[in-house]
C-alpha positions as CSV (number, residue, x, y, z in Angstrom):
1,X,54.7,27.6,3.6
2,X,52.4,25.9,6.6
3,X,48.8,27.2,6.3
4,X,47.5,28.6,9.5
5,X,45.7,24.9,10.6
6,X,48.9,23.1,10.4
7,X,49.7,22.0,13.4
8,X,45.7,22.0,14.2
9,X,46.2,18.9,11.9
10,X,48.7,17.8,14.2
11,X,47.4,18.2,17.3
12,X,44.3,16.1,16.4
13,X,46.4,13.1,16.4
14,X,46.4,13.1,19.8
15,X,43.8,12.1,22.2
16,X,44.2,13.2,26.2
17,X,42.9,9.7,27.7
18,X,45.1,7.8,25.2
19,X,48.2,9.7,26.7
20,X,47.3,10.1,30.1
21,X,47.2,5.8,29.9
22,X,50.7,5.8,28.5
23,X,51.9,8.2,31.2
24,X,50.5,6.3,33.8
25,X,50.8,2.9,32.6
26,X,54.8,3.2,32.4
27,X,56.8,0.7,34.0
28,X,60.0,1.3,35.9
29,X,61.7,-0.4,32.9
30,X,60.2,1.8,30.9
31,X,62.1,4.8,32.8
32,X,65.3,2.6,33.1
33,X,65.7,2.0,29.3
34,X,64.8,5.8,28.7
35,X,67.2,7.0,31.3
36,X,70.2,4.4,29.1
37,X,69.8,6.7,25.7
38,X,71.9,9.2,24.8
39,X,69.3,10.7,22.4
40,X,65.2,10.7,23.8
41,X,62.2,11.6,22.3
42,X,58.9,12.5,23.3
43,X,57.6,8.6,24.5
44,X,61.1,8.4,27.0
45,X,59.7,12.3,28.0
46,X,56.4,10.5,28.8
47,X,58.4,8.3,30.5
48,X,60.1,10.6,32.7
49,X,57.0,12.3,33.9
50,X,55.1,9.2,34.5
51,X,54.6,8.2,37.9
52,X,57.3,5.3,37.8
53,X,60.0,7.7,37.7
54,X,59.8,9.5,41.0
55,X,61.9,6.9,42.6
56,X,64.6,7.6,39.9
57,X,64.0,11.3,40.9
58,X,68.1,11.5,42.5
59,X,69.6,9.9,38.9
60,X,67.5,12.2,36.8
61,X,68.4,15.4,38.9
62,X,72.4,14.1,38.7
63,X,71.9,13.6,34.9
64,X,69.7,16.9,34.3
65,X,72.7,18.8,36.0
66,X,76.1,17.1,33.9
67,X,73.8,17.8,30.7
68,X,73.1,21.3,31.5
69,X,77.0,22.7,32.4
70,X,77.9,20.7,29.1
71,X,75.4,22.7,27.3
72,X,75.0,26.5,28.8
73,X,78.1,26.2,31.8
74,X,77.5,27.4,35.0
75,X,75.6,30.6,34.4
76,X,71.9,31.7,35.3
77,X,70.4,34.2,32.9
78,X,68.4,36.8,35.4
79,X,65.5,38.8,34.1
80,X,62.4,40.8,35.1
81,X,59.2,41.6,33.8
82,X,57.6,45.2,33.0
83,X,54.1,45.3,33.0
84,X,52.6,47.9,30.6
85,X,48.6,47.3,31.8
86,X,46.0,45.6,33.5
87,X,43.6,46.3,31.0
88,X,41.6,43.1,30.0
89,X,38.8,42.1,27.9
90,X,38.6,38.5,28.1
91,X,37.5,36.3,31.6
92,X,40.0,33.7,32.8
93,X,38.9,32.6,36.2
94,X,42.0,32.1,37.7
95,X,43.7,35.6,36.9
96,X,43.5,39.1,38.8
97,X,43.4,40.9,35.5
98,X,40.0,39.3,34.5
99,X,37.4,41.4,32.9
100,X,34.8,40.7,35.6
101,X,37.0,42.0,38.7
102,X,36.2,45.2,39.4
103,X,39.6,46.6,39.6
104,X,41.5,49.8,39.3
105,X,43.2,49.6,35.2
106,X,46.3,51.6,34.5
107,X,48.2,51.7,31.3
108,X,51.8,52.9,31.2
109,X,52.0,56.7,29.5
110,X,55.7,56.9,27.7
111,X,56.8,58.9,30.9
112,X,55.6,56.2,33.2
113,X,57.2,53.1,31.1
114,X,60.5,55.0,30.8
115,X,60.5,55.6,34.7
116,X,59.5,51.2,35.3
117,X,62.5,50.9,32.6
118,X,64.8,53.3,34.7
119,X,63.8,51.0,37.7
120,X,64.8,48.0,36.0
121,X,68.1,48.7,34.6
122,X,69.3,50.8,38.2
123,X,68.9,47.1,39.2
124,X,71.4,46.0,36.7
125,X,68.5,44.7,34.4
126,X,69.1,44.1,30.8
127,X,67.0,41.3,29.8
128,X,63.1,42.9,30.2
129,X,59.3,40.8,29.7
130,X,57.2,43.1,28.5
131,X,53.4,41.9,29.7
132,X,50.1,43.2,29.6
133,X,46.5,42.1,30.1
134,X,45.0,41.5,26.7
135,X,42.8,44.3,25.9
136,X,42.8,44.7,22.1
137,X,41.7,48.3,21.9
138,X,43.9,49.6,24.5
139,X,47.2,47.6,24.8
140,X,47.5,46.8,20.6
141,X,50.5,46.2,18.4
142,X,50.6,50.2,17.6
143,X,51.2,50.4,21.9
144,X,53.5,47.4,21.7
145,X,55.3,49.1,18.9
146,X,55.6,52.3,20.1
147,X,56.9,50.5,23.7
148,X,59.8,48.1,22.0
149,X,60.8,51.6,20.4
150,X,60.9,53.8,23.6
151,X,63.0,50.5,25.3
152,X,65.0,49.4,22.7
153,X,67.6,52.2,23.2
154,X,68.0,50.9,27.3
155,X,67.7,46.7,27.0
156,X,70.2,44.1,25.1
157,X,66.5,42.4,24.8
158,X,63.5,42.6,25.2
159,X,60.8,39.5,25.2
160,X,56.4,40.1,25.0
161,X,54.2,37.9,26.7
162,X,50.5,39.7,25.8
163,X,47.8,38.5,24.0
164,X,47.6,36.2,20.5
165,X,48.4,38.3,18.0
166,X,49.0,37.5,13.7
167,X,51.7,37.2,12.1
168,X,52.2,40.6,10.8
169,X,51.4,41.9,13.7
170,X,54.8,39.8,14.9
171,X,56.6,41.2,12.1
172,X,56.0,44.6,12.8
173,X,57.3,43.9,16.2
174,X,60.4,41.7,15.6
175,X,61.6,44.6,13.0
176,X,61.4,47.2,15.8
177,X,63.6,45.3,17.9
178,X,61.6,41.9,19.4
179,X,63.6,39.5,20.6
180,X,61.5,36.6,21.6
181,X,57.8,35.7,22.2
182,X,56.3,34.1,25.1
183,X,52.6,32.3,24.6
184,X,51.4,29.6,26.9
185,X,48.4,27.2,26.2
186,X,47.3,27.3,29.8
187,X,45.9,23.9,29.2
188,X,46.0,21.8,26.4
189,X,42.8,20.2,27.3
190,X,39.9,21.8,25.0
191,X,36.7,21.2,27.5
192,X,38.7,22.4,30.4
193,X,40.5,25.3,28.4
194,X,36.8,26.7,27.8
195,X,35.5,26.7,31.4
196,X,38.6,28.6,32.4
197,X,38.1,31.0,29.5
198,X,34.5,31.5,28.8
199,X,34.7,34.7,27.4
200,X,36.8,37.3,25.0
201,X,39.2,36.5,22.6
202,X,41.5,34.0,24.4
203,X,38.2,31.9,24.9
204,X,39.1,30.8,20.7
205,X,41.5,27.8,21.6
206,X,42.5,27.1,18.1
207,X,43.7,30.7,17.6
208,X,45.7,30.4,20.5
209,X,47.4,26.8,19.4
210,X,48.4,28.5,16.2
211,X,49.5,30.9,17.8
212,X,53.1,29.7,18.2
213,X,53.2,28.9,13.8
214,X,52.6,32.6,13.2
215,X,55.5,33.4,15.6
216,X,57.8,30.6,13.5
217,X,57.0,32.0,10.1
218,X,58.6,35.3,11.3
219,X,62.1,34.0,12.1
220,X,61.9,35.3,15.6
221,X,65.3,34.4,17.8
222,X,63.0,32.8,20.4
223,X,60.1,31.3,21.5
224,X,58.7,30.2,24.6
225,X,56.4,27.6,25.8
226,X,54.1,26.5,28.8
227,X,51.0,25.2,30.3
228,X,49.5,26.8,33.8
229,X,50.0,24.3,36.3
230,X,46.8,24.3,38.1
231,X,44.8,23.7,35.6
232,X,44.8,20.4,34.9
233,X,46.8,17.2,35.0
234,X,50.4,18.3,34.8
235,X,51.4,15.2,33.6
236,X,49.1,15.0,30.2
237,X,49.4,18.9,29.6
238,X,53.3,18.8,29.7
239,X,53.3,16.1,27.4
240,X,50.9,17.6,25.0
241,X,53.4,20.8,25.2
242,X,56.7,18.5,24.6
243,X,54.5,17.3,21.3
244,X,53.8,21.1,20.4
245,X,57.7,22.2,21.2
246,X,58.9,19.1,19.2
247,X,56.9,20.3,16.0
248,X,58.0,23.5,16.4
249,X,61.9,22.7,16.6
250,X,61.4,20.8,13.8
251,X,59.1,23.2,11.6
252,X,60.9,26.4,12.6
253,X,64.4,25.0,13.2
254,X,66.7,28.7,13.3
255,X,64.1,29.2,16.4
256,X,64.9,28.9,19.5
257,X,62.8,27.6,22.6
258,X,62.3,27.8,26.3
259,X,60.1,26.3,28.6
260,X,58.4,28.0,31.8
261,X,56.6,26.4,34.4
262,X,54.0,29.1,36.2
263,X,52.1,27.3,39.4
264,X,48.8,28.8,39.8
265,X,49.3,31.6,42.6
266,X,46.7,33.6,44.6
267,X,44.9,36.5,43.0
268,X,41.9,38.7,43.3
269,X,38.7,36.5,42.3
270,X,40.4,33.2,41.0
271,X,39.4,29.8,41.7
272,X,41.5,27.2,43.3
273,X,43.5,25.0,41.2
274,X,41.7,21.8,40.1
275,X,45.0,20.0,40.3
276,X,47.6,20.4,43.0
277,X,51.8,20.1,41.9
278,X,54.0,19.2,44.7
279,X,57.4,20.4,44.0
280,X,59.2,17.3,43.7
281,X,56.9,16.4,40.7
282,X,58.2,20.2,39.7
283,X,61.6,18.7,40.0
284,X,60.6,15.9,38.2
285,X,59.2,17.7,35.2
286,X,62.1,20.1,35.0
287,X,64.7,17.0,35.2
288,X,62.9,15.5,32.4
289,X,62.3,18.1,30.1
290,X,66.1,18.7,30.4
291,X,66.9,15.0,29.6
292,X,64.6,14.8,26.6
293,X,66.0,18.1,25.2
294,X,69.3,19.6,26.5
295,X,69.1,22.5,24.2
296,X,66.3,23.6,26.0
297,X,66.1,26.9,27.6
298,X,64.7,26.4,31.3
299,X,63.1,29.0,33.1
300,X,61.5,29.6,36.5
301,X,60.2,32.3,37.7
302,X,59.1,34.1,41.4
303,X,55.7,32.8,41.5
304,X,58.3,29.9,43.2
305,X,59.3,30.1,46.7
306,X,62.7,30.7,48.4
307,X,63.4,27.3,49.3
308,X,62.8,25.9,46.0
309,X,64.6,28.4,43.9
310,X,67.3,28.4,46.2
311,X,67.8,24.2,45.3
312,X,66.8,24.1,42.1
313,X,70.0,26.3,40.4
314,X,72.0,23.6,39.6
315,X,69.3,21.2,38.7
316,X,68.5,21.4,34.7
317,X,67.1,25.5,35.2
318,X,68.7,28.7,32.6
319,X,67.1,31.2,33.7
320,X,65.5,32.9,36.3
321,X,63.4,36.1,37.4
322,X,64.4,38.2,40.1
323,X,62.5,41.1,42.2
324,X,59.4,40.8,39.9
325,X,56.4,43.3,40.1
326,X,52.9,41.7,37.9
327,X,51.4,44.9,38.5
328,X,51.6,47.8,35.9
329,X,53.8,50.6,37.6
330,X,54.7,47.9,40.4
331,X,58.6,49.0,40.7
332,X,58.0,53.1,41.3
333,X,55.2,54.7,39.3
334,X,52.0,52.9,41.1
335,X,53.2,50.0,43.3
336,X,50.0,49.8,45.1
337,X,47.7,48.9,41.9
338,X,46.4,45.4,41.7
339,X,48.9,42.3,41.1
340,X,48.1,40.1,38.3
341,X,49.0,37.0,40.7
342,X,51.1,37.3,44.2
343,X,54.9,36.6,44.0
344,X,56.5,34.5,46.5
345,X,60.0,35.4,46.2
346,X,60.2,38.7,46.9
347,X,64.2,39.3,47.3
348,X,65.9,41.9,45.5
349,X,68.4,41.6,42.6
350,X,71.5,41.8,44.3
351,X,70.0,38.9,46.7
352,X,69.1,36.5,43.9
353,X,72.8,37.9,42.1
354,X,74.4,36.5,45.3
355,X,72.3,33.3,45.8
356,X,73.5,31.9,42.1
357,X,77.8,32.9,43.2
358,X,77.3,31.3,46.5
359,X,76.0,27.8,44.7
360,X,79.1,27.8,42.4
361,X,77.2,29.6,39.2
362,X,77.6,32.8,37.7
363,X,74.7,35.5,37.2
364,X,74.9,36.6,33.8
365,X,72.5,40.1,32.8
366,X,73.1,40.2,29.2
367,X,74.5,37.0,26.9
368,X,72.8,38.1,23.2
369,X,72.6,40.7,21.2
370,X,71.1,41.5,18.0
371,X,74.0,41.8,16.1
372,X,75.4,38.4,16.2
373,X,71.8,37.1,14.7
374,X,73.2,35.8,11.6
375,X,69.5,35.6,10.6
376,X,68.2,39.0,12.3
């Protein structure tokens, strides 16, 4: 069994100026002989995030395109999240939910979650994110447990993205019905991760990079991955979170992994971002993430504009979120309490249902179930 600093010994290895010079010090033969393999790994994923690549940005969103039909057809997976509170006890600087904003809080009661669930599934959902500010004495695994029970009955799954918890804490959870685990990094950039999070429990980086081990060593179905765009240089945080996903394929193998790609959006008391992403360096990172790994589950959610979600469907993207609420309550119980961040696509279901049919692709609500885990 991997002890809990595994990939802490790992992740050592690498130092940020040494792979921000790689990125940046790519040529455009570099791209060129990383765009002629069949099979890439993490250097040709430098590659195709470096800034020599953007003029090859047409032939990777062509290539990113054949390789996803081959491996997941012409389907978009739609799902939206549920929030159960905006309790918090940590400060992040760039969220609504921060400790230090004086905010109205609301938890879901049983009555109240059952009502958001009702919501959901009127809509047609049957994939559900369950997400919560971290507050460990309010919104804990006993509240998460007692949540997956309540929704199990009404969703084919049901994913958590809360706070860092351990492993039997995920064990407890994936036996009462957990399907798959969401926990980003925000940045992979130590100094940088601490002035964002000066205080509470996500301030511990380390606890949070092991985070994704303790997850593996339950056998959960999936796993998902990400850095907050915003933070700091896209370019050396997505490579640092290729590094992390390619330890984890390889370390928890019957696991597997998406990819997400939240933008920093507007929200009571946040900062700007210190780095700016244009979307055709979004495009870029999305085309190469799908090159490097086609098995890869790709998802984007509404913190995305119309425009851009509207083009990128058949461009190397599985899945996608549709009429999202971040506010606890948001679809009928309270849907005037405080947003974690502001969407930007706000159409309904049905709109987003449409959008994917009228670009040649098929919407698709429910594609797993538990039962056909041969490892459940």
């Amino acid at each position: 069994m991997l002890n809990k600093s595994k990939y802490q010994q790992v992740f050592q290895q690498y130092a940020w100026e040494d792979i921000k010079a790689t990125i940046y010090e790519a040529t455009a033969n570099d791209v060129s002989r990383s765009l002629g393999k069949t099979r890439l790994d993490v250097s040709d994923f430098m590659n195709l995030i470096s800034p020599a690549a953007e003029p090859y940005l047409e032939e990777m969103a062509f290539r990113s395109m054949q390789l996803t039909q081959q491996r997941f057809g012409k389907t978009i997976q739609l799902y939206a999240p549920l929030y159960l509170s905006n309790e918090c006890q940590n400060i992040c600087t760039y969220c609504g939910f921060s400790m230090d904003n004086k905010i109205k809080r609301k938890t879901l009661s049983d009555s109240e979650l059952l009502l958001e669930a009702f919501a959901l599934k009127a809509m047609g959902v049957n994939h559900v994110l369950l997400v919560s500010g971290e507050a460990n004495k309010i919104v804990d695994t006993p509240y998460f447990l007692h949540a997956i029970e309540l929704l199990r009955p009404h969703f084919a799954h049901i994913s958590l993205e809360v706070q860092p918890l351990d492993q039997a804490d995920y064990e407890v959870l994936q036996k009462a019905g957990l399907h798959s685990v969401l926990v980003y990094q925000e940045t992979y950039h130590q100094e940088v991760y601490k002035q964002y999070h000066p205080k509470g429990k996500k301030s511990n980086f380390s606890y949070r990079l092991d985070t994704p081990d303790r997850i593996g060593k339950t056998g959960i179905h999936k796993m998902g991955l990400g850095v907050l765009l915003g933070l700091e240089d896209w370019r050396i945080d997505s490579a640092l979170n290729s590094f992390h996903l390619e330890y984890l394929q390889k370390t928890y193998w019957r696991t597997k992994y998406s990819v997400s790609f939240p933008r920093l959006r507007p929200a009571q008391g946040i900062i700007e971002p210190n780095f700016i992403m244009e979307d055709r360096h979004l495009l870029q990172l999305i085309c190469a993430y799908r090159i490097w790994n086609p098995d890869l589950e790709i998802s984007l959610s509404t913190r995305e504009d119309q425009k851009f979600r509207d083009h990128i469907i058949p461009l190397g993207i599985t899945h996608m979120s549709a009429a999202s609420k971040t506010n606890p309550g948001g679809y009928v119980v309270d849907p005037e309490s405080l947003e974690q961040f502001e969407i930007s696509d706000e159409r309904s279901m049905d709109d987003i249902r449409q959008l994917i049919r009228t670009v040649g692709y098929e919407p698709v609500m429910k594609d797993w179930d538990k039962v056909y885990s041969s490892f459940a």
